[in-house]
C-alpha positions, 0 to 999 in steps of 0.5 A, a space after each residue: 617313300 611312295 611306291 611311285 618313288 624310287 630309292 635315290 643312291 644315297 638309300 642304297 647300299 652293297 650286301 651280299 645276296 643269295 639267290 638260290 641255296 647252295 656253294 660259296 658260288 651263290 653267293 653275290 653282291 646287290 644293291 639293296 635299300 639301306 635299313 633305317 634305324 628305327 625306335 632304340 636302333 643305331 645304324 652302323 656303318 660296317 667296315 668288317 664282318 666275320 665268317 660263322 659255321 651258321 653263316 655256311 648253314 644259312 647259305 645252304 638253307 639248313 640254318 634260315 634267320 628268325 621269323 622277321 630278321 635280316 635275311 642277309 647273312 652275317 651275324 656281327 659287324 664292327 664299324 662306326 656309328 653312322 645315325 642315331 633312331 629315335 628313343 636311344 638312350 646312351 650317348 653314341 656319337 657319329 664315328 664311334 668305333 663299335 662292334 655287335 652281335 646281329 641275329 643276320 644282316 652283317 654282309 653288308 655296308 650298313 645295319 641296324 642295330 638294337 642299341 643294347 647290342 652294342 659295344 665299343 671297341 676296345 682301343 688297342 684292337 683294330 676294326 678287323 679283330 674286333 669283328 672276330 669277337 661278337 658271336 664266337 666270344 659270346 657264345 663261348 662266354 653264354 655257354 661257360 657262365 649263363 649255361 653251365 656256370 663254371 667255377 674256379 678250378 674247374 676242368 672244363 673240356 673244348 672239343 674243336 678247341 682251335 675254332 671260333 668259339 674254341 679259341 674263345 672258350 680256351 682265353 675265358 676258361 682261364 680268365 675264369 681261374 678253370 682249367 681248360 683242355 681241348 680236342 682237335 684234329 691237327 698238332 698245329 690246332 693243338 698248338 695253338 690252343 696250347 698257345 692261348 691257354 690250353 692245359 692239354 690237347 688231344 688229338 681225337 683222330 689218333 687217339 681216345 680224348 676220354 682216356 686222355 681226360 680221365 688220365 690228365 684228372 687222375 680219373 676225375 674227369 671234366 666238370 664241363 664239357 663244350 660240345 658242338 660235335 654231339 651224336 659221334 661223341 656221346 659215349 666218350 663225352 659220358 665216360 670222361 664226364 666227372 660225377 655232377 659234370 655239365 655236358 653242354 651241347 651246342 652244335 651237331 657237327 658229327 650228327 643227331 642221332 644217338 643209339 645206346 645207353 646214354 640214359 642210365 650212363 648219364 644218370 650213373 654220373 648224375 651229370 646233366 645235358 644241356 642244351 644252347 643256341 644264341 641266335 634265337 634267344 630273346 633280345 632280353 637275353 642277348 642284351 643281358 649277356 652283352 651287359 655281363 660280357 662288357 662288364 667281366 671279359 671286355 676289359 681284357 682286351 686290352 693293352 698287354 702291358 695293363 691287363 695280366 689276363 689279355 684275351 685276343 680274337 684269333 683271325 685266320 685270314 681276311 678277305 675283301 668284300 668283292 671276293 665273297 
């Protein structure tokens, strides 16, 4: 299109905006031009988004997009396949019902989408759940088999075990024959991870959950630890951490800064740190654990009556696009 041209209505599409970093209130619908898919990219057609802690970040302005992607907030859709780019290599077909994970672009009508990103959605899972799927699920399943590599039968502690990626966590912990067992700040949240599969739950504002742990494993305490809390946690994460324990970080929720021995106290277990993101991984990456998602954990969403481990996306409430 020449600069002279401009973008007829058909080129056009609703997304969300943010003008200036701040409250829910910065937030606003515009008309933007429609992406195109390019070389290996499927354009989507979204019917329903979902609502991240990095979208929240990314509207203040602590969390920006990777250098070169959508600076649209979003980070996975579900939809149809409205065009095909150039160079794909499977079959979609117009109106195939898929979901996926982005690295932005999702608050808005359409996307356009690395065709390896892609999945089709389950068929007894409406549009809506599966939206609530893409990046909570994977980064629960990345964090668990890519990053800490959990085993059968191990104890594997969820911290904020009734959020997205708790609740996630929870479902896969136990898909993966491991035990799982959570923290929250709520006896509903408690229950409701309890509901989906949670061994115990402790709530960390009324009592230790490192004592708790240490008691629920007769002293053991966990092989794996999920923890998006980080700087407030560290000494009770340390002390209920099993000897050769996996304490995976993947967020700073209760702060960065840490004081104290948490070398020497790491070491006397010989447990190890590790440290995740998934949103600026590699395509590479995201493709291979979308292939190994698809291949291991999709298949349980799926009918009741077919599968005896079913996984379910949990939706707390839904919202129209005209009340950003």
């Amino acid at each position: 299109m020449s600069q002279h041209q401009r973008p007829s209505e058909n080129d056009m599409m609703t997304a969300v905006c943010i003008d200036t970093p701040g409250g829910p209130e910065s937030m606003l619908l515009r008309n933007v031009p429609r992406p195109q898919p390019e070389h290996g990219e499927v354009l989507i057609r979204v019917h329903a988004t979902a609502l991240n802690r990095a979208d929240t970040l990314q509207r203040k302005g602590l969390y920006p997009a990777p250098p070169g992607e959508s600076e649209v907030l979003g980070l996975e859709a579900a939809g149809t396949v409205a065009s095909v780019g150039p160079g794909v290599r499977q079959s979609w077909g117009l109106g195939d019902r898929v979901m996926t994970l982005l690295s932005g672009g999702g608050y808005a009508e359409y996307v356009a989408v690395p065709e390896e990103l892609l999945m089709s959605i389950p068929t007894h899972l409406t549009v809506y759940q599966a939206a609530a799927i893409p990046e909570a699920w994977l980064t629960a399943f990345q964090l668990l088999h890519f990053v800490a590599q959990v085993k059968e039968g191990e104890i594997v502690l969820v911290h904020a075990g009734a959020s997205g990626v708790g609740t996630a966590a929870v479902q896969l912990v136990r898909l993966a024959g491991a035990i799982p067992i959570v923290t929250a700040g709520s006896s509903e949240k408690l229950q409701m991870a309890e509901t989906l599969g949670a061994a115990a739950g402790f709530n960390y504002k009324h009592e230790d959950f490192a004592e708790k742990v240490s008691e629920f494993t007769a002293g053991r305490g966990a092989n794996v630890i999920l923890d998006c809390i980080g700087g407030s946690n560290w000494e009770r994460n340390v002390a209920c951490l099993a000897t050769d324990g996996r304490w995976v970080l993947y967020g700073c929720m209760g702060g960065k800064t840490v004081t104290g021995d948490i070398l020497g106290k790491l070491l006397s277990k010989r447990g190890q740190l590790l440290c995740s993101l998934l949103r600026s991984r590699s395509l590479q990456y995201k493709a291979d654990l979308v292939r190994a998602f698809s291949e291991r954990a999709l298949p349980h969403f799926s009918d009741p009556t077919s599968s005896p481990c079913r996984l379910r996306p949990v939706i707390d409430s839904m919202f129209s696009l005209d009340q950003i």
